[in-house]
ZASE-72754 format. One record per residue (C-alpha): residue number from 1; residue in one letter; z negated, x negated, y. Coordinates in steps of 0.001 Angstrom, whole numbers. Layout:
// ZASE-72754
<node><seq>NUM</seq><type>a</type><z>Z</z><x>X</x><y>Y</y></node>
...
This chain:
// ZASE-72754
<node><seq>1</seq><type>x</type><z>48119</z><x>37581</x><y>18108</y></node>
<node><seq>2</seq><type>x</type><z>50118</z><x>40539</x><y>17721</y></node>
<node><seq>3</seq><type>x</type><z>49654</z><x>42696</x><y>14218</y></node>
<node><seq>4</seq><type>x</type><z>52789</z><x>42450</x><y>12702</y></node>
<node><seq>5</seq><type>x</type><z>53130</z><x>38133</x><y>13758</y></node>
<node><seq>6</seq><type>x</type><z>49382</z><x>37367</x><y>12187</y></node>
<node><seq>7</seq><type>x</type><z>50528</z><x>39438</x><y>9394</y></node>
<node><seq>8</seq><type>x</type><z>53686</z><x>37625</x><y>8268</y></node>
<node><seq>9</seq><type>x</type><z>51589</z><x>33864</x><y>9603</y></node>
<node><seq>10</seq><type>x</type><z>48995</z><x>34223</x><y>7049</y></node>
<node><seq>11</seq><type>x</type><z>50859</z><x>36138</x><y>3954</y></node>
<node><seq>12</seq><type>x</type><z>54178</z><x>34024</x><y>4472</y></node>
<node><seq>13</seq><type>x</type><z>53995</z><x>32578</x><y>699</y></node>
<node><seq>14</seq><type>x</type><z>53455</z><x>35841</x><y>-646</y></node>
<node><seq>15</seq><type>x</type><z>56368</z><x>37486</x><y>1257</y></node>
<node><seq>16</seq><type>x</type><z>58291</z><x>34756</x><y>468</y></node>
<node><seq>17</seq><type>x</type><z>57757</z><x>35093</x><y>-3375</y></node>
<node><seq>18</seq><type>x</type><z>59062</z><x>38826</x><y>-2906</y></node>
<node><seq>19</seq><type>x</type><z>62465</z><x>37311</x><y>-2792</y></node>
<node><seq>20</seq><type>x</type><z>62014</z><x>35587</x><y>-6331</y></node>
<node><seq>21</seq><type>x</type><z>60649</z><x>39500</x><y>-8040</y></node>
<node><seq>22</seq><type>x</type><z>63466</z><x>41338</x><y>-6272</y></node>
<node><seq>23</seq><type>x</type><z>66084</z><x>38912</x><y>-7110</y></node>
<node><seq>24</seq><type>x</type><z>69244</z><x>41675</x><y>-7763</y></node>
<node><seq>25</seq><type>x</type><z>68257</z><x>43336</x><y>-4509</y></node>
<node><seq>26</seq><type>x</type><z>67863</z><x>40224</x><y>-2600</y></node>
<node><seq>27</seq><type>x</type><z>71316</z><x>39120</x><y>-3615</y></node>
<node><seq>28</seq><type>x</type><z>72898</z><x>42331</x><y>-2973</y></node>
<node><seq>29</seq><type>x</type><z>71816</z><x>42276</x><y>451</y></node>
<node><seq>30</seq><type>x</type><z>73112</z><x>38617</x><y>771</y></node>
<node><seq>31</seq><type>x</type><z>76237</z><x>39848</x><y>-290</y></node>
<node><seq>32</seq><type>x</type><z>76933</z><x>42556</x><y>2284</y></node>
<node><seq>33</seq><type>x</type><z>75800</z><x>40480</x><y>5118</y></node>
<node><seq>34</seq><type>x</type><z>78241</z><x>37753</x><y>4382</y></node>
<node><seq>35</seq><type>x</type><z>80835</z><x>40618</x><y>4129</y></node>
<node><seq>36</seq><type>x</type><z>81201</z><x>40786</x><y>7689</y></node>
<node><seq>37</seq><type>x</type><z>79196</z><x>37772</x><y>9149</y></node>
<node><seq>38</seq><type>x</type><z>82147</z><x>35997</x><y>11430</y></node>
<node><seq>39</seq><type>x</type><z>82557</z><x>32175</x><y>11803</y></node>
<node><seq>40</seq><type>x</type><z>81025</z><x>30171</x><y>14602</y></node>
<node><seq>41</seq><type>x</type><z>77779</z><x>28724</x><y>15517</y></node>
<node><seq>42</seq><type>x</type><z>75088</z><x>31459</x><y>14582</y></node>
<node><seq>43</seq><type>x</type><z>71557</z><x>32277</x><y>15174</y></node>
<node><seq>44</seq><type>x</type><z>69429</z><x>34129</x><y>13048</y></node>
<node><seq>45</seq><type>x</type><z>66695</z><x>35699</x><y>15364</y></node>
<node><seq>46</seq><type>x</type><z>63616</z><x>36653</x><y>13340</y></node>
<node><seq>47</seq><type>x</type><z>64672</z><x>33957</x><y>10411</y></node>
<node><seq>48</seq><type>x</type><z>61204</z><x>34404</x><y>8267</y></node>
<node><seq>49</seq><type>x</type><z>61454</z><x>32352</x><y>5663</y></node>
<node><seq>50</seq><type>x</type><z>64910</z><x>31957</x><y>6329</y></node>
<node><seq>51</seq><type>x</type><z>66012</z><x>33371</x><y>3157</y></node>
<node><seq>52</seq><type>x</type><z>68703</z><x>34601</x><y>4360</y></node>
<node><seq>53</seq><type>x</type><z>69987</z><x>32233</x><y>6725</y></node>
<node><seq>54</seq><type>x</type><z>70003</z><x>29415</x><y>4327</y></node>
<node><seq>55</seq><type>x</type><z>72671</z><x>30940</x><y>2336</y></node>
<node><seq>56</seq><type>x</type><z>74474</z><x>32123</x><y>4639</y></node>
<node><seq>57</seq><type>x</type><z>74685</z><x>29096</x><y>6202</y></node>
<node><seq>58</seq><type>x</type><z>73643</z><x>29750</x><y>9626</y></node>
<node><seq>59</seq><type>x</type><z>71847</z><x>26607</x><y>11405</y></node>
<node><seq>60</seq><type>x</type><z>69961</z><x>27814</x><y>13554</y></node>
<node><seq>61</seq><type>x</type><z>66619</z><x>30311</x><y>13735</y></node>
<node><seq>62</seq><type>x</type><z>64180</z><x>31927</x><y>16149</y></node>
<node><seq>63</seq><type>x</type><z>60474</z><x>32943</x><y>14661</y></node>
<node><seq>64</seq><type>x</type><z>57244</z><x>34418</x><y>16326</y></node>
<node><seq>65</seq><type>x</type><z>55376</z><x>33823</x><y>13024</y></node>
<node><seq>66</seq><type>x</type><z>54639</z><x>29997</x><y>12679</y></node>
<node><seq>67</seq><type>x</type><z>53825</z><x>29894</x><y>8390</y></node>
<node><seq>68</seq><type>x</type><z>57181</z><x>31818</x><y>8027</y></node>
<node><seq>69</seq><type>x</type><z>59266</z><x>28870</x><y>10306</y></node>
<node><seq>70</seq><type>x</type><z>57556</z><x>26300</x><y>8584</y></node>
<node><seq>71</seq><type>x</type><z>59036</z><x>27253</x><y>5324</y></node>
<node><seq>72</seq><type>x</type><z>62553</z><x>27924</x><y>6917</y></node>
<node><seq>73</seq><type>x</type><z>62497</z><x>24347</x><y>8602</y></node>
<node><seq>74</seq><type>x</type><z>61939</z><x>23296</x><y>4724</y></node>
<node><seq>75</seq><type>x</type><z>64976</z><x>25317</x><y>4055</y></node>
<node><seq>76</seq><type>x</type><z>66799</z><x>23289</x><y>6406</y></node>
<node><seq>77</seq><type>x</type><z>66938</z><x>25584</x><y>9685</y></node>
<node><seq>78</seq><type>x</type><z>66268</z><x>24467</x><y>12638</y></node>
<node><seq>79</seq><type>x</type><z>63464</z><x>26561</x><y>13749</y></node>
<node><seq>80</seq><type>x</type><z>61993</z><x>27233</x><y>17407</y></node>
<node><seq>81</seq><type>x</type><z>58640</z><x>29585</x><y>17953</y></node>
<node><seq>82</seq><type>x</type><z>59748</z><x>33000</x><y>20334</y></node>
<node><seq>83</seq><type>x</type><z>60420</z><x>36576</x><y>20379</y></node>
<node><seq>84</seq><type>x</type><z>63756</z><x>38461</x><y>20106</y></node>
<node><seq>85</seq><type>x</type><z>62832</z><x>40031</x><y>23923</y></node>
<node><seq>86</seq><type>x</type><z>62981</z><x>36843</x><y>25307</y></node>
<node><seq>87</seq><type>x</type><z>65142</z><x>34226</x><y>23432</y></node>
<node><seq>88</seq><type>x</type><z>64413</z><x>30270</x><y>24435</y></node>
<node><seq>89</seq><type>x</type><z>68417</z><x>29898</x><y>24787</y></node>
<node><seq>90</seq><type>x</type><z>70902</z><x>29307</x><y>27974</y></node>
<node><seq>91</seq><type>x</type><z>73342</z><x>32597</x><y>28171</y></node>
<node><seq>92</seq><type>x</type><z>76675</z><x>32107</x><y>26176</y></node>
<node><seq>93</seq><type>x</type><z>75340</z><x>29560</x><y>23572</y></node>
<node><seq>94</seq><type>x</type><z>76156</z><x>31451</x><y>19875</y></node>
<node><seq>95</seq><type>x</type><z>79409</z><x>32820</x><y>18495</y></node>
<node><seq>96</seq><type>x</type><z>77058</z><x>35337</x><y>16606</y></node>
<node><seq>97</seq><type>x</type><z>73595</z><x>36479</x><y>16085</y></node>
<node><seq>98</seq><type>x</type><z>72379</z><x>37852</x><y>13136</y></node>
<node><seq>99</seq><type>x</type><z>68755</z><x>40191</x><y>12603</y></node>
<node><seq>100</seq><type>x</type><z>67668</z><x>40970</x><y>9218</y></node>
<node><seq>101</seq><type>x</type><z>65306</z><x>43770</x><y>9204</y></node>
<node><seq>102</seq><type>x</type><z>64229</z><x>42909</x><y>12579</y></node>
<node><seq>103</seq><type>x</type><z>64826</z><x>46130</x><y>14137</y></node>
<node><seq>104</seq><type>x</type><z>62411</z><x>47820</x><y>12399</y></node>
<node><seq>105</seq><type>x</type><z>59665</z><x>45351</x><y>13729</y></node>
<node><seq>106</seq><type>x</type><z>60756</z><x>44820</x><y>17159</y></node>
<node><seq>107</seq><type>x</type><z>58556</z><x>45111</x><y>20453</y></node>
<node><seq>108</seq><type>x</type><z>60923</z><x>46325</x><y>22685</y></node>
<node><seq>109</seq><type>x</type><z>64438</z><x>47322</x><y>20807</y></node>
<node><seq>110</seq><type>x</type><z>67134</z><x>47745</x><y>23781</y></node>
<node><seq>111</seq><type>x</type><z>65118</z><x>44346</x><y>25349</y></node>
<node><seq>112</seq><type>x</type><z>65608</z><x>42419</x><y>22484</y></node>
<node><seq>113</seq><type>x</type><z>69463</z><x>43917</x><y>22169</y></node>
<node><seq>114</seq><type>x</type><z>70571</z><x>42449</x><y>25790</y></node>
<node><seq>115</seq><type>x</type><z>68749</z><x>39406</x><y>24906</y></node>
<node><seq>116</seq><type>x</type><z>71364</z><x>39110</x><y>22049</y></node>
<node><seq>117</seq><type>x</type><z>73899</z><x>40081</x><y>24453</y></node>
<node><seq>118</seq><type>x</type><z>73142</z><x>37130</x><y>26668</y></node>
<node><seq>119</seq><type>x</type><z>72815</z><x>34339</x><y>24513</y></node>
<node><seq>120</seq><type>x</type><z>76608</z><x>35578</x><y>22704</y></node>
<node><seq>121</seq><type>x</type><z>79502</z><x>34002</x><y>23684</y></node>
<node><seq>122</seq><type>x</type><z>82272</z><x>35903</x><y>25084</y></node>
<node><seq>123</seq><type>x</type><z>83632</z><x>38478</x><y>21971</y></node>
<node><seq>124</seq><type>x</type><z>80252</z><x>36946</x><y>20128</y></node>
<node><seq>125</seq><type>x</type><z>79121</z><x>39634</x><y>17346</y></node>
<node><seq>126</seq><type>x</type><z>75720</z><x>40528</x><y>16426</y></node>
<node><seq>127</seq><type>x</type><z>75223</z><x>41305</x><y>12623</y></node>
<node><seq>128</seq><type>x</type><z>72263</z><x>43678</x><y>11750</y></node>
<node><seq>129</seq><type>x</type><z>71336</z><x>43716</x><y>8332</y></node>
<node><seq>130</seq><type>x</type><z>68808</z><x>47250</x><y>7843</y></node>
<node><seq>131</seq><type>x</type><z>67341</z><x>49559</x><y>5279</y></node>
<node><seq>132</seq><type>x</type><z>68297</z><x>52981</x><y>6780</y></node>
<node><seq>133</seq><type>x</type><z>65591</z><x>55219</x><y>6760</y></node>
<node><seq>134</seq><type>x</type><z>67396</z><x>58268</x><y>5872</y></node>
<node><seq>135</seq><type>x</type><z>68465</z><x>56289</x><y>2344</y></node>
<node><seq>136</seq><type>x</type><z>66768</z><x>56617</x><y>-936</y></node>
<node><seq>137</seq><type>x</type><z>65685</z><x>52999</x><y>-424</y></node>
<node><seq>138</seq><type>x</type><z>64365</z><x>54063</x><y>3237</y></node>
<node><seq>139</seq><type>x</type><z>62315</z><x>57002</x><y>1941</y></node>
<node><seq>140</seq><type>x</type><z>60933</z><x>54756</x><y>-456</y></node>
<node><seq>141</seq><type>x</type><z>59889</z><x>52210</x><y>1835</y></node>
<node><seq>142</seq><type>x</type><z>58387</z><x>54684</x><y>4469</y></node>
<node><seq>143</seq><type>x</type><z>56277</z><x>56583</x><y>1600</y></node>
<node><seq>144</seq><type>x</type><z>54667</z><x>53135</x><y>452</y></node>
<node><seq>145</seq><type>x</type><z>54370</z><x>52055</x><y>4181</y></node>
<node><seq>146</seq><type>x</type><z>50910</z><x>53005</x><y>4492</y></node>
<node><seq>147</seq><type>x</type><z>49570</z><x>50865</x><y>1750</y></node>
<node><seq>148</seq><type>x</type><z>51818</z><x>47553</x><y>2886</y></node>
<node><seq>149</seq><type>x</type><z>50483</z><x>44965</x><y>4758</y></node>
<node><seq>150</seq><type>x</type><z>54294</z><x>43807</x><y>6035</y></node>
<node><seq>151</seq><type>x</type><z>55435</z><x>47208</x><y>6850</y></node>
<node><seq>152</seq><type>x</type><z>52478</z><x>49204</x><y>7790</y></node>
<node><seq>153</seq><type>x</type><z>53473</z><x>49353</x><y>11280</y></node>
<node><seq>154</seq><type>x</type><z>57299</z><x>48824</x><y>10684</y></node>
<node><seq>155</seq><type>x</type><z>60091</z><x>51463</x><y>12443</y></node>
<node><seq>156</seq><type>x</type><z>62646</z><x>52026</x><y>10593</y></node>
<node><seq>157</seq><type>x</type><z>65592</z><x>53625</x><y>11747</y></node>
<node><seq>158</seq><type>x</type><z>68889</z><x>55521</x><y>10639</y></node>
<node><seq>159</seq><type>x</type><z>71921</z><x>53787</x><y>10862</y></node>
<node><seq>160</seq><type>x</type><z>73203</z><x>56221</x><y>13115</y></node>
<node><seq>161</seq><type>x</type><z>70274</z><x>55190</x><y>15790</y></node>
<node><seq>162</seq><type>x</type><z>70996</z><x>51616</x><y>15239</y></node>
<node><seq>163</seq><type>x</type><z>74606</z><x>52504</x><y>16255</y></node>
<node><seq>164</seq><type>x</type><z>73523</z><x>53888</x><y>19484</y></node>
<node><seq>165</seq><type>x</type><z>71016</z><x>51442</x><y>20307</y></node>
<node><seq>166</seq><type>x</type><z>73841</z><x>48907</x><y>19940</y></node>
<node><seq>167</seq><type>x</type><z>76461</z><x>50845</x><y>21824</y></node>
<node><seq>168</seq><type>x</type><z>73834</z><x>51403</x><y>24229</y></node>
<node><seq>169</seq><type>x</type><z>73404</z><x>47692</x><y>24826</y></node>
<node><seq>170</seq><type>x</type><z>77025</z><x>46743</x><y>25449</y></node>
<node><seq>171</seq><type>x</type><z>77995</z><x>46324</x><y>21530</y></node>
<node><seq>172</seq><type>x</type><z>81663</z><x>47430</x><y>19882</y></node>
<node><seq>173</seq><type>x</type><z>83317</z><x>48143</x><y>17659</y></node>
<node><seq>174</seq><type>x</type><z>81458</z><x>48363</x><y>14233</y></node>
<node><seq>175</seq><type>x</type><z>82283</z><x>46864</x><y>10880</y></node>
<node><seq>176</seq><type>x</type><z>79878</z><x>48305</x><y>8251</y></node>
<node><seq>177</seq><type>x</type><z>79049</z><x>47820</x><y>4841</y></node>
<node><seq>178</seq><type>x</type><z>76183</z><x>48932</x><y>2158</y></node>
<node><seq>179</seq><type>x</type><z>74729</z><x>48133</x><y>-850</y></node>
<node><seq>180</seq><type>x</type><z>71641</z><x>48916</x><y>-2956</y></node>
<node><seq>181</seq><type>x</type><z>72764</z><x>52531</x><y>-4335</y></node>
<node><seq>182</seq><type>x</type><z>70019</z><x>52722</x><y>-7392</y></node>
<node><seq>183</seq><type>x</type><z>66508</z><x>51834</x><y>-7564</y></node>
<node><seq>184</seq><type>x</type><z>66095</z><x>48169</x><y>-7104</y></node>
<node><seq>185</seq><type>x</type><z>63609</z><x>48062</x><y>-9848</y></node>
<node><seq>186</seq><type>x</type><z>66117</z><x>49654</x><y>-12246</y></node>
<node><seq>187</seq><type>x</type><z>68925</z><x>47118</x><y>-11201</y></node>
<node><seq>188</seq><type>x</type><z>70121</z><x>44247</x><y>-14055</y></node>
<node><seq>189</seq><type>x</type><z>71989</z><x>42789</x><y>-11141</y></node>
<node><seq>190</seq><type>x</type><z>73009</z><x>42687</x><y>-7629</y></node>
<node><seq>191</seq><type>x</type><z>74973</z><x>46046</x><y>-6922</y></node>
<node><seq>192</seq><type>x</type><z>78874</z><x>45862</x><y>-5128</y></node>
<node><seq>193</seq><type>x</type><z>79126</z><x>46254</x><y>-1760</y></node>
<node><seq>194</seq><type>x</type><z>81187</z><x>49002</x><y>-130</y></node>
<node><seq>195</seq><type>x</type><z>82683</z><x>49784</x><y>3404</y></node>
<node><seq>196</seq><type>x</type><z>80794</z><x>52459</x><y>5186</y></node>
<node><seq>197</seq><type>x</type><z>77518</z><x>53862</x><y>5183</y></node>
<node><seq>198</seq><type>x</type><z>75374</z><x>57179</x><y>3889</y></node>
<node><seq>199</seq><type>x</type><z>75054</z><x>55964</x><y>413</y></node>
<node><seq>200</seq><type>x</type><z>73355</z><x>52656</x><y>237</y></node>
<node><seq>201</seq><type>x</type><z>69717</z><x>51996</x><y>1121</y></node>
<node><seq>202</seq><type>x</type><z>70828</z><x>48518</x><y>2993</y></node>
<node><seq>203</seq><type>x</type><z>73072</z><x>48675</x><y>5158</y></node>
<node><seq>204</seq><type>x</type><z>75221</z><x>45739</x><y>7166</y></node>
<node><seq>205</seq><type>x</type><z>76638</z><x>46295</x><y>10604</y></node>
<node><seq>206</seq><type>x</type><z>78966</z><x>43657</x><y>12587</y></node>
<node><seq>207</seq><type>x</type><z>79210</z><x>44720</x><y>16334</y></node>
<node><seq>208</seq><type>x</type><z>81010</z><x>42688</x><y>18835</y></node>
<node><seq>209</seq><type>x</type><z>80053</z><x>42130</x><y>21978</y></node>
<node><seq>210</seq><type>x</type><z>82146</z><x>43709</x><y>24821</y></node>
C-alpha cells in the first residue's frame, strides 16, 4: 500500500480530530471554497473524511484511503475506493470537481488533472482548495513536515505552479480567493476571505474547463 494511503487508513480518527483543534482555520477554509464553488452535481476527489464536502454539500466522493471513506460515508457521501489518476467515472458525468489539498499528495499531478478534465461536463470547473507554499502558513507546514506523519512526504506547491499545472491541463479562466492571513493558533475565529492571492496561507482557485 502506498505511504501516504496506509498513512491516512490507519491514523484517519486522529486526522479527523484535527478538524475539531483547528476549528477557526477549518472554517476559514470552508468559507473560501464555497466562495467560488459553482452549482451542479460535484465530486470531491480525495474526500478524506469528507469534512469538507459535507458542508459544502457536494454528494459525491472518491478515496484511496478506506478508514478515511468510511467516516465520509457516515457523513453522508457517497464514497467509492480509487485514485485521482484514474477516476471510476464515464467522461462528462460532474458539473464540477473539487480537490482539497490533494495536489500536494498526488502521484502523478498533470494525470490526475486530465482525469478531472474528463469526467467534467462541458464548461465543468474544477475547484482547488491549497496551502501555497510560498505563504506564511506554507513555510510553516514545510518546516514541521519532517516530523508529520500526514505530510512527511507531501508537495506542496505555489499558487503560481498550481496555475500552470491547470492551464497546462486545459483549465481557464481563474477565480481566486484566500484566507488564513495570521497564525491559525493565534486566531479567535475564522479569518474573511479576500479575492486574490499572495497574502493568505490557503488559497481557493475555481478554473473552468475549456
Amino acid at each position: 500500500m502506498d505511504y501516504n494511503v496506509e498513512v491516512f487508513h490507519r491514523w484517519a480518527d486522529e486526522y479527523d480530530r484535527w478538524f475539531d483543534r483547528r476549528r477557526a482555520l477549518y472554517l476559514s477554509e470552508i468559507a473560501a471554497l464555497r466562495a467560488v464553488l459553482p452549482q451542479g452535481r460535484g465530486l470531491e476527489v480525495g474526500v478524506g473524511t469528507g469534512r469538507f464536502a459535507a458542508p459544502l454539500g457536494v454528494p459525491f466522493g472518491v478515496e484511496p484511503a478506506w478508514g478515511m471513506a468510511l467516516l465520509a460515508k457516515e457523513r453522508g457521501i457517497e464514497v467509492c475506493i480509487g485514485v485521482a489518476e484514474a477516476l471510476p467515472f464515464a467522461s462528462r458525468t460532474f458539473d464540477f470537481l473539487l480537490f482539497v489539498t490533494v495536489l500536494s499528495f498526488l502521484q502523478d499531478p498533470p494525470r490526475a488533472l486530465q482525469e478531472a478534465r474528463r469526467v467534467l461536463r462541458p464548461r465543468g470547473h474544477l475547484v482547488i482548495g491549497m496551502i501555497d507554499r510560498t505563504s506564511h502558513l506554507g513555510r510553516s507546514y514545510e518546516a514541521k513536515k519532517s516530523s508529520n506523519k500526514f505530510y512527511r512526504r507531501a508537495h506542496f506547491c505555489s499558487t503560481t505552479e498550481a496555475l500552470e499545472l491547470l492551464k497546462g491541463a486545459g483549465f481557464s479562466p481563474f477565480r481566486i480567493c484566500q484566507t488564513v492571513f495570521r497564525d491559525p493558533t493565534d486566531a479567535k475565529g475564522p479569518e474573511p476571505v479576500k479575492e486574490g492571492h499572495g497574502e493568505g496561507g490557503f488559497v481557493a482557485i475555481s478554473a473552468r474547463k475549456a
